[in-house]
C-alpha atoms as a printed R data frame, in Angstrom:
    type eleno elety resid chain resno       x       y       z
1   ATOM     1    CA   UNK     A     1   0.000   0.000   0.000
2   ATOM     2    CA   UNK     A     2   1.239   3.638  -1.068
3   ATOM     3    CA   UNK     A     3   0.491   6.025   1.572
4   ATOM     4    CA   UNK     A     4  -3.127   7.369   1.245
5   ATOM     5    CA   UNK     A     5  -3.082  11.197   1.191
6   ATOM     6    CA   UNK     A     6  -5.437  11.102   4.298
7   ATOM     7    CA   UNK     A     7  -2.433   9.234   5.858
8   ATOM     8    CA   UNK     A     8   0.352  11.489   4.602
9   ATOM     9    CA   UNK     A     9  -1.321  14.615   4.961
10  ATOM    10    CA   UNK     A    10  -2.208  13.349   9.057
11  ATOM    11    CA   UNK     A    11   1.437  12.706   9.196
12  ATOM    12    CA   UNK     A    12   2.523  15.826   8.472
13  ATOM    13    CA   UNK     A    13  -0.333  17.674  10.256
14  ATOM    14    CA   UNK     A    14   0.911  16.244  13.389
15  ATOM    15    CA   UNK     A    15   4.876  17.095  12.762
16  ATOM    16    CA   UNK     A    16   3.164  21.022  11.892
17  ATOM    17    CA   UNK     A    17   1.250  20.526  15.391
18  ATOM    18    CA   UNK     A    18   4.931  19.831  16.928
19  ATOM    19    CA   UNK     A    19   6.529  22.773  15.414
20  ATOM    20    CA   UNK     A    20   3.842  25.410  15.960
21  ATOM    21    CA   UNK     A    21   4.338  25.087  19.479
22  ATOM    22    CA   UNK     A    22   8.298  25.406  19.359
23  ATOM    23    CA   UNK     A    23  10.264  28.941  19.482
24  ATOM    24    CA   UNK     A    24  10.659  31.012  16.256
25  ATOM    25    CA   UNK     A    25  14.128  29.705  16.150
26  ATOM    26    CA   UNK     A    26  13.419  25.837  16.858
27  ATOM    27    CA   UNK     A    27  10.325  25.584  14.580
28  ATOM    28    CA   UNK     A    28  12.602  26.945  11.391
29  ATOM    29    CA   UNK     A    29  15.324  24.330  12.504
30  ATOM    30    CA   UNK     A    30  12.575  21.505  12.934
31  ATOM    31    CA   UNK     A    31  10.664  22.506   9.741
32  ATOM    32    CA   UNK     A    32  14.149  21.744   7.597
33  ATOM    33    CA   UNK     A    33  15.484  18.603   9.957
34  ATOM    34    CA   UNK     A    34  14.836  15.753   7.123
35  ATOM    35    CA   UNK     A    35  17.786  17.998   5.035
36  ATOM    36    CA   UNK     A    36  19.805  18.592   8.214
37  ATOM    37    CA   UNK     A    37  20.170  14.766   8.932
38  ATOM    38    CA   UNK     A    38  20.730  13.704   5.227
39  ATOM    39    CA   UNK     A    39  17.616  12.646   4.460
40  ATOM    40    CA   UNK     A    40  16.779  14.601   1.621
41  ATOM    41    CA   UNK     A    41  18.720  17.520  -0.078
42  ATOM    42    CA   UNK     A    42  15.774  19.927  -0.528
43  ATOM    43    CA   UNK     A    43  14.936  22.257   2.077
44  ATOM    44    CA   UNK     A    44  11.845  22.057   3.884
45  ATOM    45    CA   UNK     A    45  10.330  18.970   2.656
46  ATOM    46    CA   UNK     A    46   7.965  17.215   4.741
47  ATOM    47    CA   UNK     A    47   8.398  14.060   6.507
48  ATOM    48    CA   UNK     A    48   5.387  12.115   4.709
49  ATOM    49    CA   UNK     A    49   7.585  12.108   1.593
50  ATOM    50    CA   UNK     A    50  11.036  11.391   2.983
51  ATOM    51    CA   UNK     A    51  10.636   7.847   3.256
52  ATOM    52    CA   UNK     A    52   9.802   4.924   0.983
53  ATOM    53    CA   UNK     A    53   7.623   2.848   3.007
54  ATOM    54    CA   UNK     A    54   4.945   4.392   5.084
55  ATOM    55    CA   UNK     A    55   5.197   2.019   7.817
56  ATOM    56    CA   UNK     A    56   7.958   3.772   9.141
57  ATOM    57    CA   UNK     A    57   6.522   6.905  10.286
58  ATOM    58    CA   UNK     A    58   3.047   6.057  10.502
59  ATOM    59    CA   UNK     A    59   2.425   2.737  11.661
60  ATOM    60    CA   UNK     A    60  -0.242   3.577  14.127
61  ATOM    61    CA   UNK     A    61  -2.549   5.610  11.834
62  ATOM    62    CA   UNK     A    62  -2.179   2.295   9.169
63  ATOM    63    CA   UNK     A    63  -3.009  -0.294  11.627
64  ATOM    64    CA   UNK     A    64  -4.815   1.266  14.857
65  ATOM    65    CA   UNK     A    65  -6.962   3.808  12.961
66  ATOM    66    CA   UNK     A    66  -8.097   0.713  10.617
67  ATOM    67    CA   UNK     A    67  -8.560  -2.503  13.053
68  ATOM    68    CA   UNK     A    68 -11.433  -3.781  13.877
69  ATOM    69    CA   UNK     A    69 -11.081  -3.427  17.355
70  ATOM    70    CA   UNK     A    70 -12.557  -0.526  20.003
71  ATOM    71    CA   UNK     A    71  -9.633   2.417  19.874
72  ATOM    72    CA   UNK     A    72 -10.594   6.045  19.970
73  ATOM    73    CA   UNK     A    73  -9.509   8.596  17.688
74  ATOM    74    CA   UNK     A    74  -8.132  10.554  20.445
75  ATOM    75    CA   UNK     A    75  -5.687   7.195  20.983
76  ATOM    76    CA   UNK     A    76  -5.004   6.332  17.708
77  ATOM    77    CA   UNK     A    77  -4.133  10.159  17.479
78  ATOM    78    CA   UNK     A    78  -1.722  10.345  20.211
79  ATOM    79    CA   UNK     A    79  -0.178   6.967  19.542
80  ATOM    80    CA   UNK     A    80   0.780   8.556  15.713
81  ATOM    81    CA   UNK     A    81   2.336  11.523  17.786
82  ATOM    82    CA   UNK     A    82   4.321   9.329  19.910
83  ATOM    83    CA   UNK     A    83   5.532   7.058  17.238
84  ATOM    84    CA   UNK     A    84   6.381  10.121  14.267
85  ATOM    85    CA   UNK     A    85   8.509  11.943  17.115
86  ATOM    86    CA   UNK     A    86   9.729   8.482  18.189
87  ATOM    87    CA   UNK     A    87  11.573   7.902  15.002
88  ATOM    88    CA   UNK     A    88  12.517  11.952  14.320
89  ATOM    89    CA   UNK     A    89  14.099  11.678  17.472
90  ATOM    90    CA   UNK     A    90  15.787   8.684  16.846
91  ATOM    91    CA   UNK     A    91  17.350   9.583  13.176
92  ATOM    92    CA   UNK     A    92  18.482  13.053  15.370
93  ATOM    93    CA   UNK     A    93  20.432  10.471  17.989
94  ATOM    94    CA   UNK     A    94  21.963   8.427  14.787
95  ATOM    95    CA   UNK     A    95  23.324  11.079  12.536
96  ATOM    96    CA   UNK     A    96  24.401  12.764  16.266
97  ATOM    97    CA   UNK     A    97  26.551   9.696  16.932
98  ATOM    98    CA   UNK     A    98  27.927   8.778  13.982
99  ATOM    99    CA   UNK     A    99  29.467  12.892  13.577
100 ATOM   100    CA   UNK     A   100  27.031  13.912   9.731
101 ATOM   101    CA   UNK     A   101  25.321  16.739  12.313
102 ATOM   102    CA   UNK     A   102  26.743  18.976  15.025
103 ATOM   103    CA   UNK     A   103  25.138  18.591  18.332
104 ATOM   104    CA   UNK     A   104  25.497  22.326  18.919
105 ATOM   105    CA   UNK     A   105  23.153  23.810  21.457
106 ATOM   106    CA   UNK     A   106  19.875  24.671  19.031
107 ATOM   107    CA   UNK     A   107  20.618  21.194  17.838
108 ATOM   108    CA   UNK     A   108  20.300  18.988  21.341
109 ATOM   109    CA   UNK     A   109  17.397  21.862  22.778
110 ATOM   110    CA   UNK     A   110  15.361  20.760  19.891
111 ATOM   111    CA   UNK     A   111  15.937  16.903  20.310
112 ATOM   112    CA   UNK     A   112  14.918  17.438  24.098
113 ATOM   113    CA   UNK     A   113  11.588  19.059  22.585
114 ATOM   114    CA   UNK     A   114  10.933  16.286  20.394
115 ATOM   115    CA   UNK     A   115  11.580  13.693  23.105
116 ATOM   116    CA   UNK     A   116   9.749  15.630  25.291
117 ATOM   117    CA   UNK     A   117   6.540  15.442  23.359
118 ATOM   118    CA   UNK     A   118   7.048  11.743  22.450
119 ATOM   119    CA   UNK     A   119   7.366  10.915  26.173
120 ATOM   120    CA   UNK     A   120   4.452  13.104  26.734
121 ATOM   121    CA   UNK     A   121   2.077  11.089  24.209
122 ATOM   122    CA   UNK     A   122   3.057   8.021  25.461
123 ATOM   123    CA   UNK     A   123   2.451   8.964  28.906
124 ATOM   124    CA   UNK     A   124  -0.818   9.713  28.788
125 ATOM   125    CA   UNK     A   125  -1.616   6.458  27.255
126 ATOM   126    CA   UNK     A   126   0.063   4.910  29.785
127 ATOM   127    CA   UNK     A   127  -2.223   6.727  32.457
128 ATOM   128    CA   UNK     A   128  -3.283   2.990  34.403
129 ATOM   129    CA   UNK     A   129  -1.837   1.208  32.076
130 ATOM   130    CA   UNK     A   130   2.073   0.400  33.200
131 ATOM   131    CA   UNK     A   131   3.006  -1.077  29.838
132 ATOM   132    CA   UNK     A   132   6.738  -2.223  30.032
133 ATOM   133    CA   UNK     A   133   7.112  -0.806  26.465
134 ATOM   134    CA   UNK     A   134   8.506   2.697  27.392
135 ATOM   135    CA   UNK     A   135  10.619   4.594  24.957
136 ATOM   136    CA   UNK     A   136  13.244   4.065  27.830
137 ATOM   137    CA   UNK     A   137  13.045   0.701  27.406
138 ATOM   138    CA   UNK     A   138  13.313   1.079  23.659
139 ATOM   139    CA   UNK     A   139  16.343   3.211  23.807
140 ATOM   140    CA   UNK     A   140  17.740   0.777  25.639
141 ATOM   141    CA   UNK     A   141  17.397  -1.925  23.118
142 ATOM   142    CA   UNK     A   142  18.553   0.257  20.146
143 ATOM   143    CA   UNK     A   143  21.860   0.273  23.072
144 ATOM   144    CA   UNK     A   144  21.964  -3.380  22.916
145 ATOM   145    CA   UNK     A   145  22.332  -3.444  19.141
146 ATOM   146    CA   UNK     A   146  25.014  -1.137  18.955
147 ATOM   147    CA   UNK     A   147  27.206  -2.732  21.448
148 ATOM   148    CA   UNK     A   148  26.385  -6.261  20.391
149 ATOM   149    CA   UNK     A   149  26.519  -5.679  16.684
150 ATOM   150    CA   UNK     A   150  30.242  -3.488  17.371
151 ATOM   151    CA   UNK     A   151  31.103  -6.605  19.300
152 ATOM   152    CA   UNK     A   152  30.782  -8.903  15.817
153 ATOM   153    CA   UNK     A   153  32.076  -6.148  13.764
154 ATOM   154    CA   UNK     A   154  35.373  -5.968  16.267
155 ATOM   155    CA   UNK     A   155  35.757  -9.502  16.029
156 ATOM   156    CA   UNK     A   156  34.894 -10.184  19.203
157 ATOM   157    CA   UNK     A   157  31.937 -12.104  18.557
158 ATOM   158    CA   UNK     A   158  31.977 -14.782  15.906
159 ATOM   159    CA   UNK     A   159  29.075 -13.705  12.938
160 ATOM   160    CA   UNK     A   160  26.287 -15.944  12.790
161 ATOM   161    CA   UNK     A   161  22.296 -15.946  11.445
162 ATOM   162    CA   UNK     A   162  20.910 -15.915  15.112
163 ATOM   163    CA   UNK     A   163  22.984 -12.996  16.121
164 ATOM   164    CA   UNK     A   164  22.056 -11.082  13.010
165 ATOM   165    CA   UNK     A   165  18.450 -11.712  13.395
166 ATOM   166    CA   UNK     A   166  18.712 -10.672  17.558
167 ATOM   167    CA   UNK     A   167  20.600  -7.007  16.993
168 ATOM   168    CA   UNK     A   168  18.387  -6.897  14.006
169 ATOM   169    CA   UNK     A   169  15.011  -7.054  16.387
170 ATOM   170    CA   UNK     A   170  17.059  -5.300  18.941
171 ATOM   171    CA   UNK     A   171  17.409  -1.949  16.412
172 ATOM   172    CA   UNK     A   172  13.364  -1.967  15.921
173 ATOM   173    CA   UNK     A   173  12.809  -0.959  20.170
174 ATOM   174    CA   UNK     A   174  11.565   2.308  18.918
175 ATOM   175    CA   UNK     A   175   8.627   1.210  16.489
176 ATOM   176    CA   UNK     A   176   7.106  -1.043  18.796
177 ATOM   177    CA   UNK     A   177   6.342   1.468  21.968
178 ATOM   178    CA   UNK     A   178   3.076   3.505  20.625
179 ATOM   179    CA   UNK     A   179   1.598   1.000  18.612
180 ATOM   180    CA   UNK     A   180   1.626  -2.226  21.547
181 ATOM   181    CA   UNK     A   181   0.843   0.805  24.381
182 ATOM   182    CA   UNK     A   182  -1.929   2.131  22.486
183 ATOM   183    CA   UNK     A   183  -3.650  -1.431  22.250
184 ATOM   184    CA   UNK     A   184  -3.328  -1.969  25.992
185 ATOM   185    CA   UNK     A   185  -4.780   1.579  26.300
186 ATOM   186    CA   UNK     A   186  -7.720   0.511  24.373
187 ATOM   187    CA   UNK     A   187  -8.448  -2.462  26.308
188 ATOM   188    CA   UNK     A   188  -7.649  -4.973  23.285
189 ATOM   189    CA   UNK     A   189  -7.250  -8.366  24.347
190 ATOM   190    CA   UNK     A   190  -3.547 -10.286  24.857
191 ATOM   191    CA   UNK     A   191  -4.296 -12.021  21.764
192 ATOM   192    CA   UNK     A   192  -4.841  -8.887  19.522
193 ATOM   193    CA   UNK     A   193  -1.592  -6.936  21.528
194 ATOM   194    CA   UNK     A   194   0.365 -10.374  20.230
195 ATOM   195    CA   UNK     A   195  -0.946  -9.771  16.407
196 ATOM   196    CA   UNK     A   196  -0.117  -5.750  16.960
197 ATOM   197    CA   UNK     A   197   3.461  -6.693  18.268
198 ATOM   198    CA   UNK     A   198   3.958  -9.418  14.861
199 ATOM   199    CA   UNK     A   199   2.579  -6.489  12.414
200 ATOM   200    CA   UNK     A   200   4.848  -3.867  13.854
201 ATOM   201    CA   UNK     A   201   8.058  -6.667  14.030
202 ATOM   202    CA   UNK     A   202   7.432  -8.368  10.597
203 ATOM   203    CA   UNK     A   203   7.093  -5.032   9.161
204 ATOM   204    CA   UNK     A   204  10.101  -3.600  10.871
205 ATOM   205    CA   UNK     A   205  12.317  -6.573  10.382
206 ATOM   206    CA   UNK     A   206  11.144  -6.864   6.892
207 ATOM   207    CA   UNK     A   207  12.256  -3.231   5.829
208 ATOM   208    CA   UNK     A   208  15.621  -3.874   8.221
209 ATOM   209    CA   UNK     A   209  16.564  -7.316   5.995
210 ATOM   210    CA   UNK     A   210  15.691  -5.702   2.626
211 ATOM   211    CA   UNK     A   211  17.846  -2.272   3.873
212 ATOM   212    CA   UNK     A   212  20.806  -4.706   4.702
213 ATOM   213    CA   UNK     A   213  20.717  -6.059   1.328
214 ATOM   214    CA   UNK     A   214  20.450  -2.814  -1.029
215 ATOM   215    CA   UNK     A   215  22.607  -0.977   1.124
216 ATOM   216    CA   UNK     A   216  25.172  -3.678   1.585
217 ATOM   217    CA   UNK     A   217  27.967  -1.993  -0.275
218 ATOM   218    CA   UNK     A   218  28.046   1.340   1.383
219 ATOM   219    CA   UNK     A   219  27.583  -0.707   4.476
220 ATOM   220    CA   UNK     A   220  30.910  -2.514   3.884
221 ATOM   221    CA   UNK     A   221  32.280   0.797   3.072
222 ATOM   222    CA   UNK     A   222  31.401   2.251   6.105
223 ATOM   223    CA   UNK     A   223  32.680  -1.323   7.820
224 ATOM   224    CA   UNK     A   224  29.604  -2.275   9.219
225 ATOM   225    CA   UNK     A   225  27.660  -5.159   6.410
226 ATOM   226    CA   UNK     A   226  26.059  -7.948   7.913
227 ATOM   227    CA   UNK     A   227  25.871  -9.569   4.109
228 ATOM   228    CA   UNK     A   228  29.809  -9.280   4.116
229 ATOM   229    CA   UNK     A   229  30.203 -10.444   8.000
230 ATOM   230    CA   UNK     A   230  28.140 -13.866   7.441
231 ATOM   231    CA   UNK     A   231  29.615 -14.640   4.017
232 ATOM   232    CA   UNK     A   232  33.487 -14.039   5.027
233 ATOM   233    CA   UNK     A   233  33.851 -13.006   8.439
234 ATOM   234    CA   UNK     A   234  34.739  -9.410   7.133
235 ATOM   235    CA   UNK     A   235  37.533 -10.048   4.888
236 ATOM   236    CA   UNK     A   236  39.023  -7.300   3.199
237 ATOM   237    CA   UNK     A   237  38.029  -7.735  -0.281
238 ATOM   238    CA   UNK     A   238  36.885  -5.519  -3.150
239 ATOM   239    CA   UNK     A   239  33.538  -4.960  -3.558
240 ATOM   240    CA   UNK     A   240  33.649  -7.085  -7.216
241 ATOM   241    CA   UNK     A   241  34.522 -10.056  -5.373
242 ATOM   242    CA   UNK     A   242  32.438  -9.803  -2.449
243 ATOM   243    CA   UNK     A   243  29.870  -9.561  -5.077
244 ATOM   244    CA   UNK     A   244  31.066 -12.682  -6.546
245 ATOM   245    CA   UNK     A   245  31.072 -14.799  -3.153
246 ATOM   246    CA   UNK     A   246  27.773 -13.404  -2.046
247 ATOM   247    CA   UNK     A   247  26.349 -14.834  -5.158
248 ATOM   248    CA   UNK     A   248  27.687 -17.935  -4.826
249 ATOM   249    CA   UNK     A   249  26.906 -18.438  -1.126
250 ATOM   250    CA   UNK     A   250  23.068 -17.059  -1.861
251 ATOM   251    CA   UNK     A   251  23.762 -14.909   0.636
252 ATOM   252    CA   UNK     A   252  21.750 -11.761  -0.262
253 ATOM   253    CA   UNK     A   253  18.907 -13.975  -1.473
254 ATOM   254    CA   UNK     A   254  18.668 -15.341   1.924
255 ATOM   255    CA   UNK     A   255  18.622 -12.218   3.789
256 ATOM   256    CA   UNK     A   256  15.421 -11.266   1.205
257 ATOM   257    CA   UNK     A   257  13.554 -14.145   1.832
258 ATOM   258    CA   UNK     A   258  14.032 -13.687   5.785
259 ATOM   259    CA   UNK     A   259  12.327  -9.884   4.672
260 ATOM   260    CA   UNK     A   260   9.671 -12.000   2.967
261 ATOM   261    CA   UNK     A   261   8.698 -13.970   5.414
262 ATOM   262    CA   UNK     A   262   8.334 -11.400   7.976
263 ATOM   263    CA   UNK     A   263   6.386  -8.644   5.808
264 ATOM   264    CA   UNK     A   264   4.292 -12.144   5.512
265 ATOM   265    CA   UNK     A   265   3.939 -12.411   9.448
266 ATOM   266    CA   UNK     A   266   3.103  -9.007   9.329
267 ATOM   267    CA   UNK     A   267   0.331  -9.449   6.948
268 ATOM   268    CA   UNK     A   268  -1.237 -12.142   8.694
269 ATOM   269    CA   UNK     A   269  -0.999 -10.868  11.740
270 ATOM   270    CA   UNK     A   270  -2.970  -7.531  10.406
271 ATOM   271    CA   UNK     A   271  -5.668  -9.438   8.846
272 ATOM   272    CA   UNK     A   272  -6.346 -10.948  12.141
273 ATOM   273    CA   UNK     A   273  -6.873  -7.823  13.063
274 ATOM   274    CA   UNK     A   274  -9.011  -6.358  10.552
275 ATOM   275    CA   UNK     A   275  -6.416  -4.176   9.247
276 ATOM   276    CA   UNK     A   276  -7.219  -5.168   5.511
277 ATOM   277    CA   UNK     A   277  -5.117  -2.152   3.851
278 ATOM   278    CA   UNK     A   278  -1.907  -3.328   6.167
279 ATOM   279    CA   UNK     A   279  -2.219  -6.081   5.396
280 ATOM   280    CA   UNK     A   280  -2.475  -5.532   1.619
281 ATOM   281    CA   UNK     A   281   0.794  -3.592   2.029
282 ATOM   282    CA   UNK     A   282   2.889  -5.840   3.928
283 ATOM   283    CA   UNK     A   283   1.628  -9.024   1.229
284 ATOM   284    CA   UNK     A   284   3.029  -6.491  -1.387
285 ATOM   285    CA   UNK     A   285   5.957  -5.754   0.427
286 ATOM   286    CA   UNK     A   286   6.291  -9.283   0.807
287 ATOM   287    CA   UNK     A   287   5.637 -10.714  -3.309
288 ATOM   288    CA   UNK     A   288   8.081  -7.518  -3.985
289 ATOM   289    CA   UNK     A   289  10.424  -9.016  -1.681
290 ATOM   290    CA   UNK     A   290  10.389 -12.540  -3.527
291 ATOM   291    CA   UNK     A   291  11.015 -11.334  -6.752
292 ATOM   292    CA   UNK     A   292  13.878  -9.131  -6.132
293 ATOM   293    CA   UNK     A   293  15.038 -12.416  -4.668
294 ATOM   294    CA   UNK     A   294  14.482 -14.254  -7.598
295 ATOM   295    CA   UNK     A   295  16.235 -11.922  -9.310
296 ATOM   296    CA   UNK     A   296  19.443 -11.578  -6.867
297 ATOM   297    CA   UNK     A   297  19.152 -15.220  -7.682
298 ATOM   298    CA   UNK     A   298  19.382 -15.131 -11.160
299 ATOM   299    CA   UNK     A   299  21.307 -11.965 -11.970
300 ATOM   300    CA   UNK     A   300  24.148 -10.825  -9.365
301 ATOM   301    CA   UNK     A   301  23.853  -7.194  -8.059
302 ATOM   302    CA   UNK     A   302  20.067  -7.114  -8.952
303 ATOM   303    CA   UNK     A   303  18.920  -5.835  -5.694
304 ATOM   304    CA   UNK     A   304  21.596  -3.306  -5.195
305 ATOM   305    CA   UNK     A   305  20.895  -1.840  -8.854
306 ATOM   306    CA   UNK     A   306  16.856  -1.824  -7.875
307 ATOM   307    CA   UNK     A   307  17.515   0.237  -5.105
308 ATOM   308    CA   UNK     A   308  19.891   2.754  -6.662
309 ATOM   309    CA   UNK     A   309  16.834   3.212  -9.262
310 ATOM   310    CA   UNK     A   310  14.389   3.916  -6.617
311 ATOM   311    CA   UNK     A   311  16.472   6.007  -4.997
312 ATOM   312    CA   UNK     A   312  16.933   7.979  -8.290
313 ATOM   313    CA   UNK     A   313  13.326   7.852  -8.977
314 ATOM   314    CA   UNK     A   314  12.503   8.990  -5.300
315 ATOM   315    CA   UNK     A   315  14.767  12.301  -5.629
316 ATOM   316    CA   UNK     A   316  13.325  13.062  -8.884
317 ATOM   317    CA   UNK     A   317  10.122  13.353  -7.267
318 ATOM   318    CA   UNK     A   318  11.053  15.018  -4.442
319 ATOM   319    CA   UNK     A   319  12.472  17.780  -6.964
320 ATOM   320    CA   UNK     A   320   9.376  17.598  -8.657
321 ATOM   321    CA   UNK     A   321   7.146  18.256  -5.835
322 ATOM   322    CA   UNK     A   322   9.097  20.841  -4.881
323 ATOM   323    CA   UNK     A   323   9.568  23.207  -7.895
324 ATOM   324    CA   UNK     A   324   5.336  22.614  -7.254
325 ATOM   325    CA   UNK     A   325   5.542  24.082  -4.101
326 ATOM   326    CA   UNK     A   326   8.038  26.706  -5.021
């Protein structure tokens, strides 16, 4: 499923909501924050369009706002809040840590605003409701992954498929806090926060396998590709004959069909719910997955090439929309 307008324009209506309420001088640094942190290279462009997939920011408003369970606007609302500023936040701690932006003063004030707010929304659906799943809890887990995957990439863990798939789920903590609260604030049953939890996972893990693929190459460049890791270790080698072994050892096309099989949990687990539109997106997500496989399969370097063509098709509508706007 492509975003529905309805869900992109709620999306950014609640980012606007967030600004608004900021200084003069924070609300022009927030407005522009997908550019700051890399994510696009065109000023002020909205978060609905910054991302491929839109599971990523807006989770909540896909699957609470369309089960076919009790929720209230007012939740489902809050739970979107929670979650967008969840992930801003998050992409503001990454591209802090790893040096692309300064944490000058303006810079950290308006992360503490962000977090603020997120913490805020999730605390007031967590008014009698002591759900475990705090963004605390979640920050603690995105932790975990760092030091566990740095301790494979050091050497001082020897790669395998289980680790890869635990610091995988451990680097999802933040999606799953607004969406599993939310369902406990609505009163939904253990069974339906279970299906909520495999939705939010399988679509998480899903996009994180697929990433981990297409990216591999600037990954390895940067020193940090699972693909490379479980095929050799992390040999030094050149990129044509990493490509080369991958192929060989299917490694790549394993990696996709773990993504397909978890954008499949995901779908099943939102049909259970009702949620016929996520679940319509994470079955496409999933036959998309299967035959870039194929293809990795058949033709080495297929997947990296597909995503170098999105990515080309994605800035050339950003550019588009924004000579619109201009």
């Amino acid at each position: 499923m492509a975003a529905t307008p309805s869900t992109t324009a709620h999306i950014d209506r609640l980012y606007d909501r967030f600004v608004v309420a900021l200084s003069p001088e924070l609300a022009s640094q927030a407005r522009d924050l997908p550019r700051s942190l890399s994510l696009t290279p065109h000023s002020n462009v909205p978060w609905s369009v910054v991302f491929n997939n839109p599971a990523v920011l807006g989770m909540p408003l896909m699957l609470l706002g369309e089960a076919e369970r009790a929720v209230s606007a007012h939740e489902v609302e809050t739970a979107a809040t929670a979650h967008l500023l969840g992930i801003v936040g998050a992409f503001c701690v990454d591209r802090i840590d790893d040096g692309q932006i300064t944490a000058d003063a303006r810079t950290l004030e308006l992360l503490a605003e962000v977090h603020r707010a997120r913490d805020g929304a999730l605390a007031e659906l967590r008014r009698g409701n002591e759900h475990p799943m705090t963004f605390t809890w979640a920050a603690e887990q995105t932790q975990l992954s760092v030091v566990h995957e740095r301790e494979v990439f050091d050497g001082h863990r020897t790669p395998s498929w289980t680790c890869y798939c635990n610091v995988s789920l451990e680097k999802q903590g933040l999606a799953f806090p607004a969406s599993v609260v939310a369902a406990r604030a609505a009163g939904w049953t253990a069974e339906d926060e279970q299906a909520v939890y495999d939705v939010v996972a399988g679509a998480a893990l899903g996009l994180q396998y697929r990433d981990d693929v297409v990216d591999w190459i600037e990954d390895h460049e940067r020193g940090a590709s699972w693909a490379v890791m479980l095929s050799t270790g992390g040999r030094d080698e050149d990129v044509a004959t990493l490509t080369r072994v991958l192929h060989e050892q299917r490694i790549l096309v394993r990696m996709l069909e773990m993504s397909r099989d978890e954008f499949m949990r995901a779908s099943v687990a939102a049909a259970a719910l009702g949620a016929t539109q996520v679940a319509r997106w994470a079955a496409g997500q999933a036959e998309l997955t299967d035959q870039l496989a194929r293809q990795e399969q058949c033709d080495m370097g297929a997947a990296v090439r597909w995503e170098l063509q999105r990515r080309s098709r994605k800035a050339e509508q950003q550019a588009a929309r924004m000579a619109e706007a201009a």
